[in-house]
C-alpha atoms as an extended CHARMM CRD file, in Angstrom:
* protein
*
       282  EXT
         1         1  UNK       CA            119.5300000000       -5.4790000000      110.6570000000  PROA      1               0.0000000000
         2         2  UNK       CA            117.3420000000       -2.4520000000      109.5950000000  PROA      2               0.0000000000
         3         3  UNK       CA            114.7600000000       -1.3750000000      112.3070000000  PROA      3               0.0000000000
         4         4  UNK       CA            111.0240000000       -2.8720000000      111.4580000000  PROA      4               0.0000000000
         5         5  UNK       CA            108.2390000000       -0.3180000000      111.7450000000  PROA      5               0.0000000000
         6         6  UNK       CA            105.7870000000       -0.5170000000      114.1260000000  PROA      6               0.0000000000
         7         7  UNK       CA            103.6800000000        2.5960000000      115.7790000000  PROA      7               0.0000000000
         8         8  UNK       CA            106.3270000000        2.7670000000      118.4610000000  PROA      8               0.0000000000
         9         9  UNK       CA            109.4970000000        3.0940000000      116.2120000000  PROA      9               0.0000000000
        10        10  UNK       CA            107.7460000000        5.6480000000      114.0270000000  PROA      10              0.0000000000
        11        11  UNK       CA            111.0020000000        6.7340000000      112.3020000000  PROA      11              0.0000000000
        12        12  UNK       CA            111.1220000000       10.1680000000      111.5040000000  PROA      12              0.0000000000
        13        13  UNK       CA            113.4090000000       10.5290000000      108.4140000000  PROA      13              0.0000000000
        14        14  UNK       CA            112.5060000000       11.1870000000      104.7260000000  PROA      14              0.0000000000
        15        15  UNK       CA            110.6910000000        8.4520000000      103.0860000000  PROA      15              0.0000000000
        16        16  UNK       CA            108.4300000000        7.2850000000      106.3390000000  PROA      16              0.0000000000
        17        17  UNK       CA            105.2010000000        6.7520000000      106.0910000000  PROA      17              0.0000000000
        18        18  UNK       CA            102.1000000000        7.3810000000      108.7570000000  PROA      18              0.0000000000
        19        19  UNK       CA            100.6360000000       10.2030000000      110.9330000000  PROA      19              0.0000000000
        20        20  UNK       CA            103.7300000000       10.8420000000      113.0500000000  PROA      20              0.0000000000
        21        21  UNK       CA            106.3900000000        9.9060000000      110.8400000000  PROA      21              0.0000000000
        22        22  UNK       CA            106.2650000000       13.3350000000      108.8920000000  PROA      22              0.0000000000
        23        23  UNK       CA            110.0690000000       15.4900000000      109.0400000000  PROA      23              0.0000000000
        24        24  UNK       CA            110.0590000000       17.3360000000      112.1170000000  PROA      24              0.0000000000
        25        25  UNK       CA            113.3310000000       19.4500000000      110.9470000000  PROA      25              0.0000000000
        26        26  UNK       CA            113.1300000000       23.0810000000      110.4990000000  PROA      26              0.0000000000
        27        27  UNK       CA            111.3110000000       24.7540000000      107.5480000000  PROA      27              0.0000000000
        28        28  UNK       CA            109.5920000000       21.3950000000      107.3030000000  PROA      28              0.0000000000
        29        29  UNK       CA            105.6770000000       21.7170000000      106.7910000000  PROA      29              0.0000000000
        30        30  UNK       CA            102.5960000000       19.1740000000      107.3200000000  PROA      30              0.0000000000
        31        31  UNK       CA            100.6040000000       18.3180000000      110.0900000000  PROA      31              0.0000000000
        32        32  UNK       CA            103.4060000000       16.3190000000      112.3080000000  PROA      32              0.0000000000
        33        33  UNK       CA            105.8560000000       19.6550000000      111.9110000000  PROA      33              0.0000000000
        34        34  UNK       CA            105.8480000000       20.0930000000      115.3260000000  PROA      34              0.0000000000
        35        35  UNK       CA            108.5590000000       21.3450000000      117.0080000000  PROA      35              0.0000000000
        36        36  UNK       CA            109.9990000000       18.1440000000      119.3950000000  PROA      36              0.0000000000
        37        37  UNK       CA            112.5130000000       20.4070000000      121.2590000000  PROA      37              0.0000000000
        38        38  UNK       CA            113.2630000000       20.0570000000      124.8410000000  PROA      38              0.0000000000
        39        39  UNK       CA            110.5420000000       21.6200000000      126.9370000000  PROA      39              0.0000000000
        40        40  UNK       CA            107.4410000000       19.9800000000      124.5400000000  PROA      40              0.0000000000
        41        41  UNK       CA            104.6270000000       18.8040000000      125.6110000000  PROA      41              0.0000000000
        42        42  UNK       CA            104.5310000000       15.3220000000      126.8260000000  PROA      42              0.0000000000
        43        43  UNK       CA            103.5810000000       12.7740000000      129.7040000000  PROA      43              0.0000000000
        44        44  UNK       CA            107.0940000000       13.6240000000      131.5830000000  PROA      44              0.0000000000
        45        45  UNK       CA            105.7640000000       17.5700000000      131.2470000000  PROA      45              0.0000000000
        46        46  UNK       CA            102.9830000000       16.7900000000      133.9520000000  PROA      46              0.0000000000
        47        47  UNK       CA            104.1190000000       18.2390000000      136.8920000000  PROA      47              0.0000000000
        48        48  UNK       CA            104.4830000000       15.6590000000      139.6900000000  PROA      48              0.0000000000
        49        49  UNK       CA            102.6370000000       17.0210000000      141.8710000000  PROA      49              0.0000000000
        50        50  UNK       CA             99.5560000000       16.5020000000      139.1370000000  PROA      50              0.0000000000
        51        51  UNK       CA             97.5060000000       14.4760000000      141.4010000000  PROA      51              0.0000000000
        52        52  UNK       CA             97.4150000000       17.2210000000      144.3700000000  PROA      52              0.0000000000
        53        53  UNK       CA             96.2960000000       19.6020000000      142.1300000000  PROA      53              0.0000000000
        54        54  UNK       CA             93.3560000000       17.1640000000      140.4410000000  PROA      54              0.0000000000
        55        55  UNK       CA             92.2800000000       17.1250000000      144.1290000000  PROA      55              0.0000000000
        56        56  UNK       CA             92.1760000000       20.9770000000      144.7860000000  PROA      56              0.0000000000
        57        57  UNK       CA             90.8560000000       21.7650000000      141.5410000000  PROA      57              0.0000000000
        58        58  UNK       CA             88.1590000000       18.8140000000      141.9310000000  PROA      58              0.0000000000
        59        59  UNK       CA             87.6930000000       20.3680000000      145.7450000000  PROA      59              0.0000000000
        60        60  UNK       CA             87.2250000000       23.8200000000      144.6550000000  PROA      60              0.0000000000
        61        61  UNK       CA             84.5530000000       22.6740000000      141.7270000000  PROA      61              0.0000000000
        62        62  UNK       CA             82.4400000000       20.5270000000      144.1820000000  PROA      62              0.0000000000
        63        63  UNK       CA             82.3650000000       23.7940000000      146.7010000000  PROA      63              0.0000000000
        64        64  UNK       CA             81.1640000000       26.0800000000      144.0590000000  PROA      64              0.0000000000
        65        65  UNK       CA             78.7130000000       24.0580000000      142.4530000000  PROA      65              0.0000000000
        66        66  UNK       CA             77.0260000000       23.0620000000      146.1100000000  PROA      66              0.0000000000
        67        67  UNK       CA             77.9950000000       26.4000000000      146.9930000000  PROA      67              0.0000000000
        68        68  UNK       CA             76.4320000000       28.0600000000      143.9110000000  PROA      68              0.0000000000
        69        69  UNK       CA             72.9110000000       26.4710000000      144.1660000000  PROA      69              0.0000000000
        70        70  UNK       CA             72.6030000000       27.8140000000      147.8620000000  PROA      70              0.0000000000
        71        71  UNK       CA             73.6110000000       31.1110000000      147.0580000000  PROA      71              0.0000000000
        72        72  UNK       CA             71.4100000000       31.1430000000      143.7610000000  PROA      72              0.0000000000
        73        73  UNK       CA             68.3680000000       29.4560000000      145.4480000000  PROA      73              0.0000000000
        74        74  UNK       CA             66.6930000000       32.4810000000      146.3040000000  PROA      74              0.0000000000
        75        75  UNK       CA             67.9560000000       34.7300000000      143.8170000000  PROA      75              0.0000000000
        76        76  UNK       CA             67.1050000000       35.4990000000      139.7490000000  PROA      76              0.0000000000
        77        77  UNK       CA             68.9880000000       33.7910000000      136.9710000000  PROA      77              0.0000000000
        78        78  UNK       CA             72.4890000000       35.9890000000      135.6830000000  PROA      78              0.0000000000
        79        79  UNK       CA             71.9820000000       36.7850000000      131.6790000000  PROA      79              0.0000000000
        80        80  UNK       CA             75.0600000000       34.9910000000      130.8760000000  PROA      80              0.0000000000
        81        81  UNK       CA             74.2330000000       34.1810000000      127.1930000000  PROA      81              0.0000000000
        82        82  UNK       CA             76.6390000000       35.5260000000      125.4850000000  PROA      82              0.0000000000
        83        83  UNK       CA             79.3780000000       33.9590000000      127.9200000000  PROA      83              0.0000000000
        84        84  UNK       CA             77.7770000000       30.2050000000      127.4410000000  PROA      84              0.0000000000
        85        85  UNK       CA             78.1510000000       31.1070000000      124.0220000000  PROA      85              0.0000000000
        86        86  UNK       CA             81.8270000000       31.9500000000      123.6710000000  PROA      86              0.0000000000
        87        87  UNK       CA             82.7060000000       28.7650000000      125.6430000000  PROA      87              0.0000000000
        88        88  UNK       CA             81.0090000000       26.3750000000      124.1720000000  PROA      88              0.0000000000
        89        89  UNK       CA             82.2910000000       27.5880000000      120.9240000000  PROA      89              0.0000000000
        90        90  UNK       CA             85.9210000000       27.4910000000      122.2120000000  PROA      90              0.0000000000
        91        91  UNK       CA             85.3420000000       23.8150000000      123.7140000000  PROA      91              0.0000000000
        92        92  UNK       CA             83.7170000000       22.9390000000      120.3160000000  PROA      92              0.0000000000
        93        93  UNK       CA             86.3030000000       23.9400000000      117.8120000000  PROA      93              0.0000000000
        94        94  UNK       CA             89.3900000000       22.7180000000      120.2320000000  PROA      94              0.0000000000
        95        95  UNK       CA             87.1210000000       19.1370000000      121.0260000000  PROA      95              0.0000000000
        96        96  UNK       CA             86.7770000000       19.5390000000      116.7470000000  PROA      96              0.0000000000
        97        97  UNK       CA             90.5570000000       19.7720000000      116.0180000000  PROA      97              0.0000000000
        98        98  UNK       CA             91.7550000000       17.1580000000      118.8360000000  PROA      98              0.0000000000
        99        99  UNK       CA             89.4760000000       14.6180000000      117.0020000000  PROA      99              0.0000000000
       100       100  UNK       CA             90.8220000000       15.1740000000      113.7730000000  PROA      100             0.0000000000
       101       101  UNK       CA             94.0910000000       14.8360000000      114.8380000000  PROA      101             0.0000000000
       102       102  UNK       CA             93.4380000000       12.1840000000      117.0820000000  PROA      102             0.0000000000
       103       103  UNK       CA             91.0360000000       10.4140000000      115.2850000000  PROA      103             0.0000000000
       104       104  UNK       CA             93.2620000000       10.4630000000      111.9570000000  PROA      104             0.0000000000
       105       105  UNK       CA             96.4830000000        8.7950000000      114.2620000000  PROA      105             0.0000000000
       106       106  UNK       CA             94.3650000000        6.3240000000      115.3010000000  PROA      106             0.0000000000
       107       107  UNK       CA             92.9460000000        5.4210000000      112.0480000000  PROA      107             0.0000000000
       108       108  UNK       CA             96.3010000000        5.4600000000      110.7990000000  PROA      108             0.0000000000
       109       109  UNK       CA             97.0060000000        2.9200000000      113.3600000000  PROA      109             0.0000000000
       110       110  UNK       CA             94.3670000000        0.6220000000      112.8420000000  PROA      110             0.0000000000
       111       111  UNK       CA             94.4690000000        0.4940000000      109.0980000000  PROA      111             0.0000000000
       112       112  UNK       CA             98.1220000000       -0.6220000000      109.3850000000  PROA      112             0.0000000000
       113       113  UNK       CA             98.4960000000       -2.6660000000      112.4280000000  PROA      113             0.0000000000
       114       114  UNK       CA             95.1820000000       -3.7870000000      113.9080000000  PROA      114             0.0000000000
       115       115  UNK       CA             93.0000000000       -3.0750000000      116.9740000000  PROA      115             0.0000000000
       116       116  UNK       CA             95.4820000000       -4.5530000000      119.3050000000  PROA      116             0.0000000000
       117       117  UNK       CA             97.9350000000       -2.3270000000      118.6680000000  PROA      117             0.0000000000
       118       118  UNK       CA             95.7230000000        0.4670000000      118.3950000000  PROA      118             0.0000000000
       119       119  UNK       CA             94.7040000000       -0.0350000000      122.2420000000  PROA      119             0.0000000000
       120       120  UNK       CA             98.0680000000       -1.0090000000      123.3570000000  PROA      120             0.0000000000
       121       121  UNK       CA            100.2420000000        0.9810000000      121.1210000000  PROA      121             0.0000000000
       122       122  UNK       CA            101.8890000000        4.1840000000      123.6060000000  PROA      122             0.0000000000
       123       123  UNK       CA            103.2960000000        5.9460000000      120.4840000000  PROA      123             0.0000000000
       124       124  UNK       CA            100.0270000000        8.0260000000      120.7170000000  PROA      124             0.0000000000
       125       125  UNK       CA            101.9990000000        9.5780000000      123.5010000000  PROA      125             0.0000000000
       126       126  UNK       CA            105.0250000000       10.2680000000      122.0760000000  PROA      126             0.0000000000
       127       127  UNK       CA            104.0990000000       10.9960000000      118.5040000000  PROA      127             0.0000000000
       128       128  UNK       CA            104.7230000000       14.6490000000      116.7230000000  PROA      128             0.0000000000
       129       129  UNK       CA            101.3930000000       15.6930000000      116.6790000000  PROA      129             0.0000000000
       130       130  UNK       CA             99.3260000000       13.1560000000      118.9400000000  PROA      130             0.0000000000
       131       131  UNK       CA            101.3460000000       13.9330000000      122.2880000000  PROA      131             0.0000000000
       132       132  UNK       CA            100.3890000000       17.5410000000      122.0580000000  PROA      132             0.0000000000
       133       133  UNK       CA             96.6370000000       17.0700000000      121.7390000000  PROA      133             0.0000000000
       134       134  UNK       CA             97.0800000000       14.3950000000      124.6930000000  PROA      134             0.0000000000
       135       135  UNK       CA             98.6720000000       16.6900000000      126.6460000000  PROA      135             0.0000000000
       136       136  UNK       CA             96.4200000000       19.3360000000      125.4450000000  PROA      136             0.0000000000
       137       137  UNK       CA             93.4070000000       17.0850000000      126.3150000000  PROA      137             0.0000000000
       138       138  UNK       CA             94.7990000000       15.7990000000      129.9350000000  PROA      138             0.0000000000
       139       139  UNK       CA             94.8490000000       20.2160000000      130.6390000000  PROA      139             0.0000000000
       140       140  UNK       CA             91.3880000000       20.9820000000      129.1830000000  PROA      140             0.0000000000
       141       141  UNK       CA             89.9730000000       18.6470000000      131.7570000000  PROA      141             0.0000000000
       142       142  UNK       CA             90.5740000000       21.7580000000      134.4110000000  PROA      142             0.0000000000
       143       143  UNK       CA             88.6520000000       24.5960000000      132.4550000000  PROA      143             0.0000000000
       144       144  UNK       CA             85.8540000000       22.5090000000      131.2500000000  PROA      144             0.0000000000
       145       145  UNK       CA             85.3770000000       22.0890000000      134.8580000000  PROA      145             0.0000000000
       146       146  UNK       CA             83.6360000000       25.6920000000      134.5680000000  PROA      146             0.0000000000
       147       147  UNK       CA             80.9960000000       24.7080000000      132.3510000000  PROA      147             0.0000000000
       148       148  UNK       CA             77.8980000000       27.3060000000      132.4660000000  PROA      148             0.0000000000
       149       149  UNK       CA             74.7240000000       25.1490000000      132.1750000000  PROA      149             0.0000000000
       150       150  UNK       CA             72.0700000000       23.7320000000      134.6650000000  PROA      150             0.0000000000
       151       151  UNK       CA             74.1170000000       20.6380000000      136.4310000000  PROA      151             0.0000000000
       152       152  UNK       CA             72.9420000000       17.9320000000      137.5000000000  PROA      152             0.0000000000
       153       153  UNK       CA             74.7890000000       15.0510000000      139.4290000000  PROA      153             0.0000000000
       154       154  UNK       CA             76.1580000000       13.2630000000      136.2550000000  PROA      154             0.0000000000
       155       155  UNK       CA             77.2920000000       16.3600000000      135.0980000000  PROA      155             0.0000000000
       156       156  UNK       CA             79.5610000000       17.0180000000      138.1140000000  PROA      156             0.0000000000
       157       157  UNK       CA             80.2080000000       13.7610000000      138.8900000000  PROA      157             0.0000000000
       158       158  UNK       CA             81.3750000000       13.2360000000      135.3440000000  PROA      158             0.0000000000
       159       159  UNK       CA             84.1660000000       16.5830000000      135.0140000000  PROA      159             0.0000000000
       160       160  UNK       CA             85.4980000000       15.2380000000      138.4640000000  PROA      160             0.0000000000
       161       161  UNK       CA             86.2080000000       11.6610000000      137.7780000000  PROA      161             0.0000000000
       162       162  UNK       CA             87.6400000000       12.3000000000      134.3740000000  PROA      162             0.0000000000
       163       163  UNK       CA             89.5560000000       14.8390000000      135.6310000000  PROA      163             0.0000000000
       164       164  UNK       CA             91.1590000000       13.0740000000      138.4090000000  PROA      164             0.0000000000
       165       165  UNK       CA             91.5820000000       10.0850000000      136.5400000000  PROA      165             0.0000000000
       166       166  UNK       CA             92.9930000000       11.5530000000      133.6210000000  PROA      166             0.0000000000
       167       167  UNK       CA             95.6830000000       13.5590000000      135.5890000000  PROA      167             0.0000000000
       168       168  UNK       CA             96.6600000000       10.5700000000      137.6210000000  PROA      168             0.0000000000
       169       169  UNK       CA             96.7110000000        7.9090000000      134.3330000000  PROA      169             0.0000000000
       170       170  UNK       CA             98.3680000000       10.3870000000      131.6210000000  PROA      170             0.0000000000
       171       171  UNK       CA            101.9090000000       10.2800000000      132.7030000000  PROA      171             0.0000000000
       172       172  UNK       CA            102.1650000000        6.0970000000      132.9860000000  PROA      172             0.0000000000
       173       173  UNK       CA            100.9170000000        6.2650000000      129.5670000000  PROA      173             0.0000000000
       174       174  UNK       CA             98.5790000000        3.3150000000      129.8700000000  PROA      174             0.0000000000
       175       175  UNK       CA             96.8470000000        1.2740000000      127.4440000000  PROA      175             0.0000000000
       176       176  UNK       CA             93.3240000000        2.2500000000      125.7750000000  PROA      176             0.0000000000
       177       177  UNK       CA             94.3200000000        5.9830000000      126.7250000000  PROA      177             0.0000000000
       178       178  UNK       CA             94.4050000000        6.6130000000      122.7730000000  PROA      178             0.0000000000
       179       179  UNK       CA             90.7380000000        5.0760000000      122.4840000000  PROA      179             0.0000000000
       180       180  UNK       CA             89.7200000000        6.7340000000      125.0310000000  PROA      180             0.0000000000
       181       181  UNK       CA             90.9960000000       10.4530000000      124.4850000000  PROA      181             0.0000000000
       182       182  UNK       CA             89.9820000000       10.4940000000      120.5560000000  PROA      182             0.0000000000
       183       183  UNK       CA             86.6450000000        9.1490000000      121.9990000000  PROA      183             0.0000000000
       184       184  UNK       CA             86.1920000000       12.2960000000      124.3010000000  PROA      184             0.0000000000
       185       185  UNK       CA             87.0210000000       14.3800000000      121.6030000000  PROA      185             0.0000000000
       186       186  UNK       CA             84.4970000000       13.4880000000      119.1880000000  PROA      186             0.0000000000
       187       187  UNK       CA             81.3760000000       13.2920000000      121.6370000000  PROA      187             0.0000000000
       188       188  UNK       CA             82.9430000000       16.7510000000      123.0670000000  PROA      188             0.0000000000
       189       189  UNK       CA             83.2350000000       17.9360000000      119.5860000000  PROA      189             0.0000000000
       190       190  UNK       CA             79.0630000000       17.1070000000      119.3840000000  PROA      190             0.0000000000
       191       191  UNK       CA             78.1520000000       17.8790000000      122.5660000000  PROA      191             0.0000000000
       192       192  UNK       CA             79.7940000000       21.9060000000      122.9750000000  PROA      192             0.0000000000
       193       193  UNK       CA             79.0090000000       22.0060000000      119.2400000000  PROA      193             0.0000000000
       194       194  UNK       CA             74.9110000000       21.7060000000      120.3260000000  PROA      194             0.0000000000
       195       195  UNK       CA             75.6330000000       23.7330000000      123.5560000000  PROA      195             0.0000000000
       196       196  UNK       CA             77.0690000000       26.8290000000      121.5660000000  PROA      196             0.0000000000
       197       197  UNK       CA             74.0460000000       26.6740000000      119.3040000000  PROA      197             0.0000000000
       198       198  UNK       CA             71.3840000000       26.3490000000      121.9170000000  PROA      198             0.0000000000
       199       199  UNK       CA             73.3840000000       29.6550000000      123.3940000000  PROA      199             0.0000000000
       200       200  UNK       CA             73.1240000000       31.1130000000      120.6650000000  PROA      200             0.0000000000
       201       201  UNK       CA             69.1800000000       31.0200000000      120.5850000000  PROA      201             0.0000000000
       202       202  UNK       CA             69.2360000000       28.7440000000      117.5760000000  PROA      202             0.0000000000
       203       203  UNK       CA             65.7680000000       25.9780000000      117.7180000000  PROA      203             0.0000000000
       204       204  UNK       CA             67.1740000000       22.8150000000      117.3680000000  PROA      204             0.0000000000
       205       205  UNK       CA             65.2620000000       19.2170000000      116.9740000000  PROA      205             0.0000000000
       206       206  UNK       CA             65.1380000000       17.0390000000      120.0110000000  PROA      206             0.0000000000
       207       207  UNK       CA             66.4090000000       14.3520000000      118.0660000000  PROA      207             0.0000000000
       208       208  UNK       CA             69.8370000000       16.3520000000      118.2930000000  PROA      208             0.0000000000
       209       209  UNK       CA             70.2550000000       16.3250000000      121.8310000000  PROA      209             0.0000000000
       210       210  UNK       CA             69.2090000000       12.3890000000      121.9650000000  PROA      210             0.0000000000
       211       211  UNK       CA             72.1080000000       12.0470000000      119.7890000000  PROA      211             0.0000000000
       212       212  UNK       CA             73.9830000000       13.6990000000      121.5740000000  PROA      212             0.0000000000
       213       213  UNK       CA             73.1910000000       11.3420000000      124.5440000000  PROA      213             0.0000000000
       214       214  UNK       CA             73.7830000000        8.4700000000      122.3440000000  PROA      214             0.0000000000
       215       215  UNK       CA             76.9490000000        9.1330000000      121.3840000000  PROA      215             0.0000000000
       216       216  UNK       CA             77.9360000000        9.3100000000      125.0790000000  PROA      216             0.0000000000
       217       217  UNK       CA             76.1950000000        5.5880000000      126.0870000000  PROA      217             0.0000000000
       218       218  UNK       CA             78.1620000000        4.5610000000      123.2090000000  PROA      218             0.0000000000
       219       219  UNK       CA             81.4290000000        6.1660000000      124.2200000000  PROA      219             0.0000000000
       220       220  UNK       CA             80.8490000000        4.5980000000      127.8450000000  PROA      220             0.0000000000
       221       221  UNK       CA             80.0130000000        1.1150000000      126.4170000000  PROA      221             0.0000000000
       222       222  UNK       CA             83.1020000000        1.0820000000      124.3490000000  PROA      222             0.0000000000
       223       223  UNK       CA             85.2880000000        2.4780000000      126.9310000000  PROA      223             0.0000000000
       224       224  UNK       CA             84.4250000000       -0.9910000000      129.0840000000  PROA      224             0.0000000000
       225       225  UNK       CA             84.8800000000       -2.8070000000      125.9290000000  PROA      225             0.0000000000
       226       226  UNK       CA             88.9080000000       -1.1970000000      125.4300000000  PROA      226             0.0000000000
       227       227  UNK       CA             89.3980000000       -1.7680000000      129.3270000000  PROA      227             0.0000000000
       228       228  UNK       CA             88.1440000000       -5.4390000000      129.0050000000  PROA      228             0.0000000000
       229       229  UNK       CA             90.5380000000       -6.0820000000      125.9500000000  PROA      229             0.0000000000
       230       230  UNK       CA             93.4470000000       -4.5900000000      128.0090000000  PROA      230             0.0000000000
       231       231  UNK       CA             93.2150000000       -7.0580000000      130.9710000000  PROA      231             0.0000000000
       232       232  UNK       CA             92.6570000000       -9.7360000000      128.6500000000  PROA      232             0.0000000000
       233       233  UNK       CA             95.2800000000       -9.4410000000      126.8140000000  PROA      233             0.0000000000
       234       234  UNK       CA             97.2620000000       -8.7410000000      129.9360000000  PROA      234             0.0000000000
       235       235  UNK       CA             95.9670000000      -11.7510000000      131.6690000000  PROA      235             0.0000000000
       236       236  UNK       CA             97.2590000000      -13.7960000000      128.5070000000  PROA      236             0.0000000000
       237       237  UNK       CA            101.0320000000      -12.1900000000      129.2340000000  PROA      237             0.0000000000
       238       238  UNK       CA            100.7860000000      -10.3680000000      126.0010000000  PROA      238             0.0000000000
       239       239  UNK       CA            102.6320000000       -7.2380000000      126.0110000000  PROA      239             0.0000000000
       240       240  UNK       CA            100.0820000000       -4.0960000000      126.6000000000  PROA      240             0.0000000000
       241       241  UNK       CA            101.4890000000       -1.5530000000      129.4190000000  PROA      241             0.0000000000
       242       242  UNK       CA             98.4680000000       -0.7330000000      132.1840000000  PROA      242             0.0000000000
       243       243  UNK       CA             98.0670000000       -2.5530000000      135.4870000000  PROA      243             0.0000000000
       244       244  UNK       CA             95.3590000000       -4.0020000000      136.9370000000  PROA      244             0.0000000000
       245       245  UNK       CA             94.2390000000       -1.0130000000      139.7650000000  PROA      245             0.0000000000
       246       246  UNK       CA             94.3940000000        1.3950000000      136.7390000000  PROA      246             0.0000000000
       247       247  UNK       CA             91.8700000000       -1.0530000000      134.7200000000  PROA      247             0.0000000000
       248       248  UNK       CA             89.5140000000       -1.8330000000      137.9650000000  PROA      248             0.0000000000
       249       249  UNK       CA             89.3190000000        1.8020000000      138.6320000000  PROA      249             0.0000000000
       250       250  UNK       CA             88.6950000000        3.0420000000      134.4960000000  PROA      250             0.0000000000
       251       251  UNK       CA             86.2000000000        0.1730000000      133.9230000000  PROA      251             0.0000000000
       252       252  UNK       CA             84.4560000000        1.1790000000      137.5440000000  PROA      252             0.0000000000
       253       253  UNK       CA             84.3790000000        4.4620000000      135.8600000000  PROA      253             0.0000000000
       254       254  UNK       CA             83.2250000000        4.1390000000      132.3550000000  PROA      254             0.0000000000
       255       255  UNK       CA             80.3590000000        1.5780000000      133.8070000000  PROA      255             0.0000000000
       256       256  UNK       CA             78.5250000000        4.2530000000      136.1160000000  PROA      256             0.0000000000
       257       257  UNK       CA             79.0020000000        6.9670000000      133.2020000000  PROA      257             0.0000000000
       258       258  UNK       CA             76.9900000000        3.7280000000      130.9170000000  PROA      258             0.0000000000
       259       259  UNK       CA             74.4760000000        3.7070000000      134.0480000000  PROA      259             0.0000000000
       260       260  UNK       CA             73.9790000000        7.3490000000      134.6820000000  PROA      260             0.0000000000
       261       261  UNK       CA             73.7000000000        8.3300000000      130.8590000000  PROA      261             0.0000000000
       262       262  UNK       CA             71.5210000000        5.3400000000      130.4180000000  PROA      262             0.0000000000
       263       263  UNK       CA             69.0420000000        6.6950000000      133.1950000000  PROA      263             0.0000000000
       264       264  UNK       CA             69.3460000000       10.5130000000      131.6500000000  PROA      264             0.0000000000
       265       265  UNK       CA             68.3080000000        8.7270000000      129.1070000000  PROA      265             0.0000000000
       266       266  UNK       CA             65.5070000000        7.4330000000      129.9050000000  PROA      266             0.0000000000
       267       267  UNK       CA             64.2050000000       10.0340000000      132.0230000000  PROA      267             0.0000000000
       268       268  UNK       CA             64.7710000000       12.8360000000      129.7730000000  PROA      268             0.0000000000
       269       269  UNK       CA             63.5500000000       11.5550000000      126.3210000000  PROA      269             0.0000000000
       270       270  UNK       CA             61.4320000000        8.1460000000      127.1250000000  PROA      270             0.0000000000
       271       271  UNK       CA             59.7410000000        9.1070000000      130.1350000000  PROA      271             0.0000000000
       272       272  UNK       CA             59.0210000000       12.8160000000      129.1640000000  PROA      272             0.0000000000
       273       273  UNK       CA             57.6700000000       11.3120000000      125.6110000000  PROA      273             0.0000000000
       274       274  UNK       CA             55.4020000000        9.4490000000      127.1410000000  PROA      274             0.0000000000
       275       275  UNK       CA             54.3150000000       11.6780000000      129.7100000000  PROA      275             0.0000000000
       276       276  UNK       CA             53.4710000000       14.1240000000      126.3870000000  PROA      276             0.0000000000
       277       277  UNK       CA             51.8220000000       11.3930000000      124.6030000000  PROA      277             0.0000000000
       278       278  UNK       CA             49.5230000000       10.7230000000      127.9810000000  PROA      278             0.0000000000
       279       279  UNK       CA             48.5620000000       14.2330000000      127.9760000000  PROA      279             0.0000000000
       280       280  UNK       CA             47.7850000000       14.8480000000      124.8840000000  PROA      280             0.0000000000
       281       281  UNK       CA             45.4040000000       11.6930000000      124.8300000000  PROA      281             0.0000000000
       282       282  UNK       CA             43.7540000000       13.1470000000      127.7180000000  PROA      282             0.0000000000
């Protein structure tokens, strides 16, 4: 009997059809070209020791952060401008091109087999082209650690947890993890995409950086929505491969980012509005 296809038999021979079924033999050309060879990128690549090294690098971020307001307290602001500016320009256009080719997988996906399989579907981490920019994503979790601006609790709180999380959750190649990295993408692909431009000295509206905020409540609301479809449809014995810590601990997660952007919210755009509006009237 001839194979069916489904996401997680993506054939790869002449003739196939999707996002990660394009000829990966040499001289080939298209976006799922990529070489496959032995030593590619993938979720066995992760070094073992991975979640050692989320600790130390998680460590060493909380001690200069904490570390960095003490020794900054009584001292002028560094002209780092220029700096901000080339790295939230390289976060930008990498967050940019992971949610293209992300984002175009998993509509791929969910044009041809449904949400269900789009959440519990682990081709995303074996496919051509979508196991590099999950592996590339999983990395950029360390460097984004060094993010320039003013930070504030959610801000830290936030590059820790994700990055522990996503070091420790990559290489069992759970369900959701698809929804969730093309989600990061996009909002990243926003967010350092307003942070290079604010570097840059450019005036932007207000109403861009509420979006930006809004994009991030969303991407928290729908990350609890993916992790509440997984154990359902794990509870009901249907086949989608997480396990019930890895849920607990994700939904945990994604709920206080919901709370803590929801309150940033709030206090940054609502309350300061109002505050304006009081003043003015005065």
């Amino acid at each position: 009997m001839l194979p069916s296809a489904s996401p997680n038999s993506l054939p790869t021979a002449w003739g196939s059809a999707g996002p990660n079924s394009l000829p990966t033999a040499r001289g080939s050309t298209g976006p799922n070209s990529l070489p496959t060879a032995r030593g590619s990128a993938g979720p066995n690549s992760l070094p073992a020791t991975r979640g050692k090294k989320s600790f130390l690098f998680s460590a060493l971020y909380a001690a200069c952060v904490l570390g960095g307001r003490r020794l900054m307290k009584q001292r002028e602001k560094f002209e780092l401008r220029k700096p901000l500016v080339l790295w939230s320009l390289s976060l930008a256009v990498f967050s940019i091109f992971g949610a293209i080719r992300t984002g175009g997988y998993m509509v791929f996906i969910l044009m041809t087999k449904g949400l269900k399989q789009s959440v519990c579907d682990q081709s995303f981490y074996n496919g051509p082209v979508s196991k590099f920019w999950a592996y590339a994503f999983v990395l950029s979790k360390a460097p984004e650690l060094g993010e320039k601006q003013k930070l504030i609790f959610l801000h830290w709180y936030h590059h820790i947890t994700v990055l522990l999380y996503s070091w420790y959750s990559y290489k069992d190649m759970v369900a959701g993890g698809g929804w969730f990295m093309t989600m990061n993408y996009l909002v990243h692909a926003v967010m350092y995409s307003y942070y290079a431009l604010r570097a840059a000295g450019f005036r932007l509206s207000r109403k861009f950086a509420m979006f930006v905020t809004a994009t991030q409540i969303t991407q928290m609301a729908v990350g609890c929505l993916v992790n509440g479809l997984v154990f359902s449809w794990m509870q009901q014995g249907q086949e989608c491969p997480s396990h019930v810590q890895n849920v607990v601990w994700s939904s945990l997660m994604y709920l206080s980012y919901f709370v803590l952007f929801c309150q940033f919210f709030r206090e940054a755009y609502i309350h300061k509005t109002r505050q304006a509006s009081e003043k003015k009237g005065l």
